[in-house]
C-alpha positions as CSV (number, residue, x, y, z in Angstrom):
1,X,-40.5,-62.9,-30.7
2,X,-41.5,-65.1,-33.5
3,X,-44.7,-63.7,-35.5
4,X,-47.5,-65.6,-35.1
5,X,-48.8,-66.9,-38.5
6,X,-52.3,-65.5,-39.7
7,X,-54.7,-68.2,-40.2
8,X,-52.5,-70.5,-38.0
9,X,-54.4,-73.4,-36.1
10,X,-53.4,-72.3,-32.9
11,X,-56.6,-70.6,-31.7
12,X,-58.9,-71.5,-29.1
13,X,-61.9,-70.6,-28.4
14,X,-62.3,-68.2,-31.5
15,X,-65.3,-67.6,-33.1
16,X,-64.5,-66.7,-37.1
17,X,-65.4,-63.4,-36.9
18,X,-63.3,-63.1,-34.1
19,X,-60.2,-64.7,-36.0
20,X,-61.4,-62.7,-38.8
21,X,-60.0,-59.5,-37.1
22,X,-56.8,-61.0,-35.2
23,X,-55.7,-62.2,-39.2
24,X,-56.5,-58.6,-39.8
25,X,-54.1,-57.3,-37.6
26,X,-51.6,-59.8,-37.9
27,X,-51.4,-58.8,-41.6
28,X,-50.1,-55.3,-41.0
29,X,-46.2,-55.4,-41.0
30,X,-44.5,-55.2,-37.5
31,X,-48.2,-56.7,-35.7
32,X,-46.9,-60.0,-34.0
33,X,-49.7,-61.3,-31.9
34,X,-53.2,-59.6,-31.2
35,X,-56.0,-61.0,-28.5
36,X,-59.4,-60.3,-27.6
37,X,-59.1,-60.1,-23.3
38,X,-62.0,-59.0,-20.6
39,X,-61.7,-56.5,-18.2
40,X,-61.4,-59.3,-16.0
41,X,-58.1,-60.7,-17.4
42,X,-59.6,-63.6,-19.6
43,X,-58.5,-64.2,-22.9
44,X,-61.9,-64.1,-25.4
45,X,-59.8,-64.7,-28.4
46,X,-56.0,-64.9,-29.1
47,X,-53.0,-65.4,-32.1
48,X,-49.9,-64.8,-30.5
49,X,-46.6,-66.4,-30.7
50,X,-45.9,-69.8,-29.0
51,X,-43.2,-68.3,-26.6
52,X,-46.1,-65.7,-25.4
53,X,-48.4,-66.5,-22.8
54,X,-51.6,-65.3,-23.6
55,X,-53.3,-65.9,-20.6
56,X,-51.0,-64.0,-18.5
57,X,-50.7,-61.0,-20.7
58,X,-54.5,-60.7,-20.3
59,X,-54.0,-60.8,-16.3
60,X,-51.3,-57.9,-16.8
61,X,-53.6,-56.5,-19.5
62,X,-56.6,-55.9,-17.4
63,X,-54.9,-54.5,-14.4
64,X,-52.8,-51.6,-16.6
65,X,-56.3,-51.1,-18.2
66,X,-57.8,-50.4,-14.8
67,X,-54.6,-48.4,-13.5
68,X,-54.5,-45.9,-16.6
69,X,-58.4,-45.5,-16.4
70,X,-57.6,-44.4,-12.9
71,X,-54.8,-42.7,-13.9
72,X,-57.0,-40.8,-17.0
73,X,-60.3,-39.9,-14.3
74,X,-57.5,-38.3,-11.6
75,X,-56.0,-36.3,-14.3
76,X,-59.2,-35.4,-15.9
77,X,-58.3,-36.6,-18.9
78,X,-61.4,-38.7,-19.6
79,X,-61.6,-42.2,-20.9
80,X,-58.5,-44.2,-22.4
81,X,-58.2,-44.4,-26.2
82,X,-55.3,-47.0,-26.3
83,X,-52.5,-47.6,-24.0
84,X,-49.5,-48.0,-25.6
85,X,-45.7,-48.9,-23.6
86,X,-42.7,-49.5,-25.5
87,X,-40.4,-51.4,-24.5
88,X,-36.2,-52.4,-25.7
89,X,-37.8,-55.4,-27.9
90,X,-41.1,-54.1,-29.2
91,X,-44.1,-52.4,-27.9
92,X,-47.8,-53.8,-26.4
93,X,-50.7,-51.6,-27.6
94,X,-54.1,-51.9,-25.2
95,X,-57.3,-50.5,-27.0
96,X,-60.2,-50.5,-26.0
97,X,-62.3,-52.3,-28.4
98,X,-66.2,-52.9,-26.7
99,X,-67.7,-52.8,-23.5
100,X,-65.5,-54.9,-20.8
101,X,-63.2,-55.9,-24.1
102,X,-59.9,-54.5,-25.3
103,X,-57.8,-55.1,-28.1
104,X,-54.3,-56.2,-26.8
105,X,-51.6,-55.8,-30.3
106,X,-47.6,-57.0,-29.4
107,X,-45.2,-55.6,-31.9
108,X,-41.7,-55.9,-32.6
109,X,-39.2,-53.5,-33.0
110,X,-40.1,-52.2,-37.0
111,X,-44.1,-51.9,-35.2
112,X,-43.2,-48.2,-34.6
113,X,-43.7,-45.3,-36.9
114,X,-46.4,-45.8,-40.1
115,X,-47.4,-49.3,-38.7
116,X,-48.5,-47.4,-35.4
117,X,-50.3,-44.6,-37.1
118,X,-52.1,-47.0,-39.2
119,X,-53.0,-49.2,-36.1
120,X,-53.9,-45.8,-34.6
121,X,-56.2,-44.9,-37.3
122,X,-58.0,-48.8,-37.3
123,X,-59.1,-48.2,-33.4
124,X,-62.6,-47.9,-34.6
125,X,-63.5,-51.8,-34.7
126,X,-66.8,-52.1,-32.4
127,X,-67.7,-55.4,-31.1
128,X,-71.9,-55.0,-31.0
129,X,-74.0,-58.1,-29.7
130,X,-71.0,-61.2,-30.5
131,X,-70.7,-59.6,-34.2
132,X,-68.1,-57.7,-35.8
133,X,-68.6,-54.6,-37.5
134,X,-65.9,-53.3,-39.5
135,X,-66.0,-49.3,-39.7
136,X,-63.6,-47.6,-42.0
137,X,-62.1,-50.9,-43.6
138,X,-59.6,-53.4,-42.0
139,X,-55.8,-52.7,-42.0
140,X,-55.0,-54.9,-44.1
141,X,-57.5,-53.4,-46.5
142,X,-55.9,-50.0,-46.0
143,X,-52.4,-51.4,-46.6
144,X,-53.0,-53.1,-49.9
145,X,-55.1,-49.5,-50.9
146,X,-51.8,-47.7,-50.2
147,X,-49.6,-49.9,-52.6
């Protein structure tokens, strides 16, 4: 999977603020594509790599949101927090971002370990009445504080 250049023109549909956030993400070593999808599989916003279908990963995205929120209620383990499957090239990171929106992250293989705590730590990014609101900082933020 080829990253997907922050920035890049490649996004449709994307409000700045929006974009904003993706180039947030994107920024943090091992992030390779991040989109904004519906509960009903629709992408709102995306930046993933060329050879990634974005409108299909939001089809999968939605019905594994919908499965582990099932999954979660039988167990009685509440709500989801993020939903995170690893897989032999990388790993896809589902978070729930707003109400009927989720943050979908694809990493590659180095996006395990300190890149996944920090994305861990950045799951507090609310999407309120089509405006951002940045609590805590951005990752990217976080990462340039650390150095």
């Amino acid at each position: 999977m080829v990253p997907h250049e922050p920035g890049g023109d490649e996004f449709r549909n994307d409000s700045d603020a929006l974009r904003k956030v993706l180039d947030e993400y994107l920024a943090v070593p091992g992030v390779v594509g991040a989109a904004f999808v519906s509960d009903e599989g629709l992408v709102i916003s995306q930046a993933v790599p060329e050879d990634v279908d974005a409108d299909v990963i939001a089809v999968f995205a939605a019905d594994v949101a919908v499965a582990c929120q099932r999954l979660g209620e039988s167990a009685r383990a509440e709500s989801i927090k993020s939903v995170q499957i690893e897989f032999e090239r990388g790993q896809v990171w589902l978070v729930p971002f707003a109400s009927g929106v989720s943050l979908l992250l694809l990493l590659d293989q180095s996006g395990a370990g300190k890149t996944g705590e920090r994305l861990w730590e950045k799951r507090d990014l609310k999407l309120r009445g089509g405006s951002l609101e940045l609590q805590g900082g951005t990752p990217a933020a976080d990462q340039e504080a650390e150095n």
